[in-house]
C-alpha positions in Angstrom: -250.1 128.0 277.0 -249.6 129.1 273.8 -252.9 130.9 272.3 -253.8 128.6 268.7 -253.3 132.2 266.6 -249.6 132.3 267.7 -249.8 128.5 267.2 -250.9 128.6 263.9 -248.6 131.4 262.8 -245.7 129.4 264.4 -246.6 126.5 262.0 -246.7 128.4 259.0 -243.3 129.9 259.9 -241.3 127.3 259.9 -242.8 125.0 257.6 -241.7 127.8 255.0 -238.7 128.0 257.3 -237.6 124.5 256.1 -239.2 124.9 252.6 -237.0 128.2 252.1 -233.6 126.0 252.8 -234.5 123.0 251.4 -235.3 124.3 248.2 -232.4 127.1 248.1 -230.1 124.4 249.4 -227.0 124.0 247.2 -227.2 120.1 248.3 -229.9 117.7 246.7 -232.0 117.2 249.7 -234.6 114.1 248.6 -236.0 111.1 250.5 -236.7 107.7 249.4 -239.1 105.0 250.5 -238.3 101.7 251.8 -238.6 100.5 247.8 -235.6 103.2 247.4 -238.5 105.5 245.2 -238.8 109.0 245.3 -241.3 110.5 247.7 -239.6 113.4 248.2 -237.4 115.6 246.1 -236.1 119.3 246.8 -236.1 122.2 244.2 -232.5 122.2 244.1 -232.5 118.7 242.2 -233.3 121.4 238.8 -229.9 123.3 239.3 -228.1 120.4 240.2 -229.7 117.3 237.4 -232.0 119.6 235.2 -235.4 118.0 236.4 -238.2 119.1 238.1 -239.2 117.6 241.7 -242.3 116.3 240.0 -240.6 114.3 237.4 -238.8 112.1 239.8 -241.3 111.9 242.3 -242.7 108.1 242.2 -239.5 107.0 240.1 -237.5 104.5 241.6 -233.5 106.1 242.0 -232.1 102.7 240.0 -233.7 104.0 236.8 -231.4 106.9 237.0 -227.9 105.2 238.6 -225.1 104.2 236.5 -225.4 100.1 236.4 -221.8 100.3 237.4 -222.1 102.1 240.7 -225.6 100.3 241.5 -224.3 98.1 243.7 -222.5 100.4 245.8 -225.3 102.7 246.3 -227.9 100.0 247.1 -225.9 98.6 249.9 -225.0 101.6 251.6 -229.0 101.9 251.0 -229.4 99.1 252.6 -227.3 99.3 255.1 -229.3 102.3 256.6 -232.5 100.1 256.1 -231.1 98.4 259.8 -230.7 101.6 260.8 -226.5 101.2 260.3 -224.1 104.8 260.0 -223.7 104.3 255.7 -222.1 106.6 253.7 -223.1 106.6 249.7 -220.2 106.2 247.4 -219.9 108.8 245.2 -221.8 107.3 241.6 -223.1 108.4 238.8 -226.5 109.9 238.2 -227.9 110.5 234.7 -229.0 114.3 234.3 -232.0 115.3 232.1 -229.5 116.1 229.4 -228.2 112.2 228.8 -225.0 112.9 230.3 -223.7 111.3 233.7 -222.7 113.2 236.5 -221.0 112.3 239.8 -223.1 112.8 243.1 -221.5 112.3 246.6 -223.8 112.0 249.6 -224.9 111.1 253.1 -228.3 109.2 253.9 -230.4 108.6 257.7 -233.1 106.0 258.7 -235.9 108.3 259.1 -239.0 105.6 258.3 -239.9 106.0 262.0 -240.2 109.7 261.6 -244.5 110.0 261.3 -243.8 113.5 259.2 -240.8 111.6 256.9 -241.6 108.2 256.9 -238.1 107.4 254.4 -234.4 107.6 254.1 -233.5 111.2 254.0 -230.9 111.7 251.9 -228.3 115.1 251.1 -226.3 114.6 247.9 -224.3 117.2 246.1 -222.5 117.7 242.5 -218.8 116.0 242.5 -218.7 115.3 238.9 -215.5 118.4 238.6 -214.1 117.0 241.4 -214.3 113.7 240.4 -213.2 114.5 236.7 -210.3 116.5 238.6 -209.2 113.3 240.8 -209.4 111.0 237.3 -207.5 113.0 235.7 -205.1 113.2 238.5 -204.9 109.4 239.0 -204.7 109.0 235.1 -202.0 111.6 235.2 -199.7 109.8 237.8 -200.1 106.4 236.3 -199.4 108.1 232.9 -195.8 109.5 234.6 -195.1 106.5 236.6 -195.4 104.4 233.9 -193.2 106.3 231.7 -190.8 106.5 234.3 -190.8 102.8 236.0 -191.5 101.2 232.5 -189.1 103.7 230.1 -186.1 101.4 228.4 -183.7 104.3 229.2 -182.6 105.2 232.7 -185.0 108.0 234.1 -184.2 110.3 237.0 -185.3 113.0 239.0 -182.7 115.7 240.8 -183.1 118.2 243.8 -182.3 121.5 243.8 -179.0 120.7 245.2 -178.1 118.2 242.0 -178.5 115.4 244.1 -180.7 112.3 242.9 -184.3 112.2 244.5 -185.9 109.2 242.1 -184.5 106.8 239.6 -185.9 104.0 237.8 -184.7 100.6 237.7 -182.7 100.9 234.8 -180.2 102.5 236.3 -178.3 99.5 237.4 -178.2 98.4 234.0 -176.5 101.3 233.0 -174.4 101.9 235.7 -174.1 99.0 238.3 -175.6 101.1 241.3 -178.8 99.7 243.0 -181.1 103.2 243.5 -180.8 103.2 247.0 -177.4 103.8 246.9 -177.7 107.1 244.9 -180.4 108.4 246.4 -179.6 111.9 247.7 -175.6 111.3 245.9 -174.9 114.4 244.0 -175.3 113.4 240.1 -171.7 114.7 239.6 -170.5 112.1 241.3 -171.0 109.4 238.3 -169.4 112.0 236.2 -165.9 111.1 234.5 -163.5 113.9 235.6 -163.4 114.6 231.5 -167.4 115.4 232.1 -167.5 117.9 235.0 -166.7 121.0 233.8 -169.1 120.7 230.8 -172.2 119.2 233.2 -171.3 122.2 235.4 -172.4 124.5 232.6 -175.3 122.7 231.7 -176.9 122.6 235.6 -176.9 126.3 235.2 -178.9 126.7 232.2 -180.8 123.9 233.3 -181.8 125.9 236.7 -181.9 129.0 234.4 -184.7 127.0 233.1 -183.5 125.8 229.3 -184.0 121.7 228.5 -180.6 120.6 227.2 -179.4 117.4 226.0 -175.7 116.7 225.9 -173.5 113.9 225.7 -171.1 113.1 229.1 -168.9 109.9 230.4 -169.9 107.7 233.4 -167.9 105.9 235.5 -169.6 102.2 236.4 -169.8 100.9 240.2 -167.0 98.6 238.1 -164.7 100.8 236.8 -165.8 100.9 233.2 -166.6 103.9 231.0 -169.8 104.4 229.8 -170.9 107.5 226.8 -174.3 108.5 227.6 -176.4 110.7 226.0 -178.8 112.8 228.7 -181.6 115.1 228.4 -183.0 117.3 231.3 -185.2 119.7 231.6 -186.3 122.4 235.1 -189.6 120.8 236.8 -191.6 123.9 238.0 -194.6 123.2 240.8 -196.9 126.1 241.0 -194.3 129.0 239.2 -191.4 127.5 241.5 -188.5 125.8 240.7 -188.2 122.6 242.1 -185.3 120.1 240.4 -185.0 119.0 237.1 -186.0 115.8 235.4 -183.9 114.2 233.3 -183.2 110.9 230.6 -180.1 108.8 230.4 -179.7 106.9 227.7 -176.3 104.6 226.7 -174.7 105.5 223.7 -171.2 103.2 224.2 -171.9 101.0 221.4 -173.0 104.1 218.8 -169.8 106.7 220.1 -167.3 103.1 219.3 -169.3 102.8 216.2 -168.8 106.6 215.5 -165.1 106.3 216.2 -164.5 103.2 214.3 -166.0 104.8 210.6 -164.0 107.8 211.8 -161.2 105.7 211.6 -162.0 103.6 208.8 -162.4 106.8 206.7 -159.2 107.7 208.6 -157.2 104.5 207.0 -158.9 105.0 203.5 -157.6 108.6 203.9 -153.5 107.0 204.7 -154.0 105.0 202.4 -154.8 107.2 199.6 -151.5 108.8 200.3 -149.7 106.1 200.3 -151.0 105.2 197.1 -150.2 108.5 195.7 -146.5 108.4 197.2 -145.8 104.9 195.7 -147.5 106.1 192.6 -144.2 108.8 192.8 -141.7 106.5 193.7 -142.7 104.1 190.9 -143.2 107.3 188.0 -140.1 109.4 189.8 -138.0 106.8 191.6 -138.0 103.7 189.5 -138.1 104.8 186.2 -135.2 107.3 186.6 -133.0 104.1 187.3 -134.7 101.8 185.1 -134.4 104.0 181.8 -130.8 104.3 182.3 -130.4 101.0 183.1 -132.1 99.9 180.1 -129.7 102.4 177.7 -126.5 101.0 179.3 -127.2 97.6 178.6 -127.9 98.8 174.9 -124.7 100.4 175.3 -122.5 98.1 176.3 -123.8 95.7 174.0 -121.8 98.2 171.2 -118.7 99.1 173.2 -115.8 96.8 172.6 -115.4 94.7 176.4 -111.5 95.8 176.4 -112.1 99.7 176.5 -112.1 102.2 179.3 -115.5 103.1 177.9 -116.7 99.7 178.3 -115.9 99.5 182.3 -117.3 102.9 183.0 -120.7 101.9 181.2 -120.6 98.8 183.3 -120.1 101.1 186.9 -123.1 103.2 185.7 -125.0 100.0 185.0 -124.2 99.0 188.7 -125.0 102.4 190.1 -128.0 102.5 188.8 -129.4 99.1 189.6 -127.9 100.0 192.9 -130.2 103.0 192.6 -133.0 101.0 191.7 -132.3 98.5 195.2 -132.3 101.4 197.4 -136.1 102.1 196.1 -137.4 98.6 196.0 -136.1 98.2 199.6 -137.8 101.6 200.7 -141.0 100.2 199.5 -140.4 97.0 201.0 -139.8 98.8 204.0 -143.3 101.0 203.6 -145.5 98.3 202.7 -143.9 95.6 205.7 -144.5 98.9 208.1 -148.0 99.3 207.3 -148.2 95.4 207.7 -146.7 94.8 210.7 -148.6 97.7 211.8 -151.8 95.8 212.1 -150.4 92.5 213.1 -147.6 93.4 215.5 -148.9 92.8 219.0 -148.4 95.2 222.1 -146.4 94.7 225.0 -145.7 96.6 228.1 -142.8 99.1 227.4 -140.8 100.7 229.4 -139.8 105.1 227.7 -136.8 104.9 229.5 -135.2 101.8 228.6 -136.2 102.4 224.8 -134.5 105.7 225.2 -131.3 104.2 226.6 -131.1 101.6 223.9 -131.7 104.5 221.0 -128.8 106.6 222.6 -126.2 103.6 223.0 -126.7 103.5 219.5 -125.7 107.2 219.3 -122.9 106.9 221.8 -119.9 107.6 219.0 -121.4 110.5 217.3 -122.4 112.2 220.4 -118.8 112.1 222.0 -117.9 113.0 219.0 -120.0 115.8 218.8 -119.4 117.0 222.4 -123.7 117.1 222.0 -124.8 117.5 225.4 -127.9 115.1 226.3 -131.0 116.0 229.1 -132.9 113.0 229.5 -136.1 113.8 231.6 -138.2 109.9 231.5 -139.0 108.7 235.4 -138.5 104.6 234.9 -142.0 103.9 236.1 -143.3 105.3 232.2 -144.6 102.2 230.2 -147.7 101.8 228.0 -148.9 99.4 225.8 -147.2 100.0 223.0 -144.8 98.2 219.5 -141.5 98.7 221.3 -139.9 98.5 217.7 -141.6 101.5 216.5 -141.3 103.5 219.3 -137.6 102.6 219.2 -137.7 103.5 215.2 -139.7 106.8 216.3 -136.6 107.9 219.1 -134.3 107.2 216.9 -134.8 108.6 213.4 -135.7 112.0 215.8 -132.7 111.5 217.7 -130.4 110.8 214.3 -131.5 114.0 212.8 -130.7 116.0 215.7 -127.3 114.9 215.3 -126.9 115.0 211.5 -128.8 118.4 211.3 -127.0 120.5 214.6 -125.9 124.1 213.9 -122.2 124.4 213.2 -122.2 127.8 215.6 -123.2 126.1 218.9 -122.4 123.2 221.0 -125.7 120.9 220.2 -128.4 120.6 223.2 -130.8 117.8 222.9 -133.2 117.2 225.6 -135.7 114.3 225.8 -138.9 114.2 227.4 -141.6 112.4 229.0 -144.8 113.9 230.4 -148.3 112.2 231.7 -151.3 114.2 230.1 -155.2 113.1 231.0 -155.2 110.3 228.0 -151.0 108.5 227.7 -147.8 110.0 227.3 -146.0 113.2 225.5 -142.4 112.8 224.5 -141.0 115.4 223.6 -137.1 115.8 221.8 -136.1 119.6 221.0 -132.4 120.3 220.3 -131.0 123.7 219.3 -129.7 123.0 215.9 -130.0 124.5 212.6 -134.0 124.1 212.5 -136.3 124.7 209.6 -138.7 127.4 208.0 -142.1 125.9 209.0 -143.9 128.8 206.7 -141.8 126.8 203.7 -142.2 123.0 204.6 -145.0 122.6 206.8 -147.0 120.8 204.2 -144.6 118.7 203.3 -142.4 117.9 206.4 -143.7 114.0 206.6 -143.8 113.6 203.0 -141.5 110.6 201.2 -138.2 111.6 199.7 -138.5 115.3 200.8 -135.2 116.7 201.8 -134.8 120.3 203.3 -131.0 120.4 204.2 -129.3 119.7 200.8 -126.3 120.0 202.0 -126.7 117.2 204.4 -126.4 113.8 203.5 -130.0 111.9 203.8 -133.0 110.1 201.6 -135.7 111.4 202.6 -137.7 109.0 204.3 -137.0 109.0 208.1 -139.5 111.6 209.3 -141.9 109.9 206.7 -141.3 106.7 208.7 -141.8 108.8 212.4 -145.1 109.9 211.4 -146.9 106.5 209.7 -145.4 104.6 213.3 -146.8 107.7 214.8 -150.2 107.1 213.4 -150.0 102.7 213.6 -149.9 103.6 217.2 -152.9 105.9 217.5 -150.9 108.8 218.5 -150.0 112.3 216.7 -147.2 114.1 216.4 -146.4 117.9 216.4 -143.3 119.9 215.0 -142.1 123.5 216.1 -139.2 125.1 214.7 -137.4 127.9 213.6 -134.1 128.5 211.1 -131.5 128.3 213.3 -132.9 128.1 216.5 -133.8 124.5 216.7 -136.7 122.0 216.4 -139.2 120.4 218.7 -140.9 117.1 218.1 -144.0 116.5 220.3 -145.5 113.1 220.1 -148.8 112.3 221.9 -149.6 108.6 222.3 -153.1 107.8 223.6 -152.0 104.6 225.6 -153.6 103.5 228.8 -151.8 104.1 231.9 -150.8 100.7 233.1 
């Protein structure tokens, strides 16, 4: 039997045994009555809510609950009441300051205890945790509402390019459900004319730049689509983890694009064309006019039975004549430029075009001894005015023959090759050729003439490049004196 001394002692011990950890404990260790009011409330409560055990003691805990979170608390309260396992929701209590912070704890039954007599209860701070978890939760809903709810398509990538998370709008943009390009590479939407430059903008993307650039699409259907797409490296913790990116369609703004580009384009021809027939009429017609006009007033004086009087009458016919041969070259402009727009395309076969030009040439190249390479595989058609590609072959093909060197047996080879967006044709011959330093500028002008010692007007190359340019295509001239020209024309026609 323990003597009372040691007894004592004993007492005293570890009632400041329990006083030292309850009051140094970093948890709010308090208990409440069965009316839920402080009877007990540790030292701790000071570090943790700014008040002193005596200020609460007596208070009922509702007075300092947030109204919100007072339900919640009381039934977990209660709940312990019939002895039931409860555990308090995290709430908010107010601190001596006015200011609300977040308490999380754990309560037990412990009326029957003769030394407690009330609901223990351990609660501790939360409120940076809780702030933390907010701003977490606010966070996500923030992203997955710009993501889920953006008008554009938005995406996320692996490391390996592949597609981890899309947004619903990517049907819309390109016909695919997400689930089928989930874990597809990106590249594989990619138009072949869009891989090479996407290729160099993953690296600086995983270099860690945000680009945007703009790149073709091919749709589930088929179609073409221009989209515009920004991305940017997504970095977790200092490591690189994929890239982020936004897709947004751009079809309708690139064909708006191209379509003032081409309007300015038609101003731009037509400008010229003004300024040409503004030559022809100041140059061309009034040459023949004016003398037209003084050999009328001529042979008004001339006796009608003199030699003088029938050669003023042949000069009068050669120069209305004259003036004909202009008003029938602008005829010829002005119904080109018309048809131009109105003439409708129609599947065309290069090679039988090409036959039907050289039939035409079939004299004058046996009598030339010209030798003729024709390189077209039948299959080549596009969409195309089969008169003016006709008109094209063979204003190239007729100065080939009018313009051969009189040293060499004339060689004239023509040509058709696929490229990525129609057809080149090409026609080169090895005839007397031209300086291109002298008459680049003004190869494809009207009534410009650089072999005067060959019969011609003028006009024909003029012609080649306006049918050139009705049919969307370009054309490209190399050529040397005396070694021979080549003619490249690029048509952008669909391969059909």
């Amino acid at each position: 039997m323990q003597p009372p001394v040691l007894k004592e002692i004993s007492h005293d011990y570890s009632r400041e045994f329990y006083r030292a950890i309850v009051g140094n404990s970093i948890d709010l260790i308090a208990v409440l009555s069965e009316e839920y009011t402080y009877t007990f409330v540790g030292e701790s409560v000071t570090a943790v809510l700014g008040y002193t055990p005596q200020e609460l003691l007596g208070q009922p805990a509702a007075a300092f609950i947030h109204p919100e979170d007072l339900a919640g608390v009381r039934e977990a309260l209660d709940r312990l009441l019939v002895f039931e396992p409860a555990q308090v929701p995290a709430f908010r209590f107010r601190h001596k300051s006015g200011e609300w912070r977040w308490l999380e704890g754990t309560g037990k039954n412990m009326l029957h205890d003769e030394h407690v007599r009330g609901i223990l209860t351990s609660s501790r701070d939360v409120t940076a945790a809780t702030k933390l978890a907010y701003d977490l939760d606010h966070h996500q809903a923030y992203y997955k509402s710009l993501f889920f709810e953006h008008p554009d398509t938005v995406f996320t990538l692996n490391l390996d390019g592949t597609f981890k998370k899309v947004n619903g709008h990517l049907h819309k943009l390109t016909g695919y459900e997400a689930h089928e390009l989930l874990n597809q590479p990106y590249y594989t939407l990619l138009h072949p004319d869009s891989l090479e430059t996407a290729a160099e903008t993953m690296e600086k993307i995983w270099a860690g730049q945000a680009l945007t650039q703009e790149v073709c699409l091919i749709t589930k259907e088929g179609e073409t689509r221009n989209v515009s797409v920004s991305m940017m490296p997504v970095y977790f913790r200092g490591e690189l983890q994929g890239a982020q990116g936004i897709a947004k369609d751009i079809t309708e703004t690139v064909k708006s694009q191209k379509l003032l580009i081409k309007l300015a384009d038609d101003v731009y021809k037509h400008n010229l064309d003004l300024q040409q027939f503004t030559y022809m009429i100041s140059h061309n017609l009034r040459a023949p006019v004016a003398n037209a006009l003084g050999l009328v007033q001529l042979v008004h004086r001339l006796p009608k039975e003199t030699a003088n009087y029938d050669a003023a009458l042949e000069k009068l016919r050669d120069s209305i004549e004259q003036l004909d041969t202009v008003v029938k070259d602008i005829n010829e402009i002005l119904s080109l430029r018309e048809d131009g727009r109105v003439s409708k395309r129609e599947n065309v076969y290069i090679s039988h075009v090409c036959q039907q030009v050289l039939d035409q040439f079939e004299h004058q190249i046996a009598l030339t001894s010209a030798q003729v390479q024709v390189e077209v595989d039948p299959s080549f058609r596009l969409m195309s005015i089969r008169s003016y590609l006709y008109s094209i072959l063979y204003n190239l093909i007729s100065n080939s023959l009018k313009y051969k060197s009189d040293f060499r047996q004339l060689e004239l080879i023509i040509k058709a090759e696929r490229d990525k967006r129609g057809y080149v044709l090409t026609v080169r011959d090895n005839g007397s050729g031209m300086d291109m330093h002298l008459v680049r500028h003004q190869l494809f002008q009207l009534y410009k003439r650089f072999h005067p010692n060959t019969h011609g007007k003028g006009i024909g190359l003029y012609l080649v490049k306006t049918q050139v340019q009705a049919l969307n295509g370009k054309i490209e001239v190399e050529s040397a004196p005396d070694q021979g020209t080549t003619f490249k024309i690029y048509l952008g026609a669909k391969h059909v």
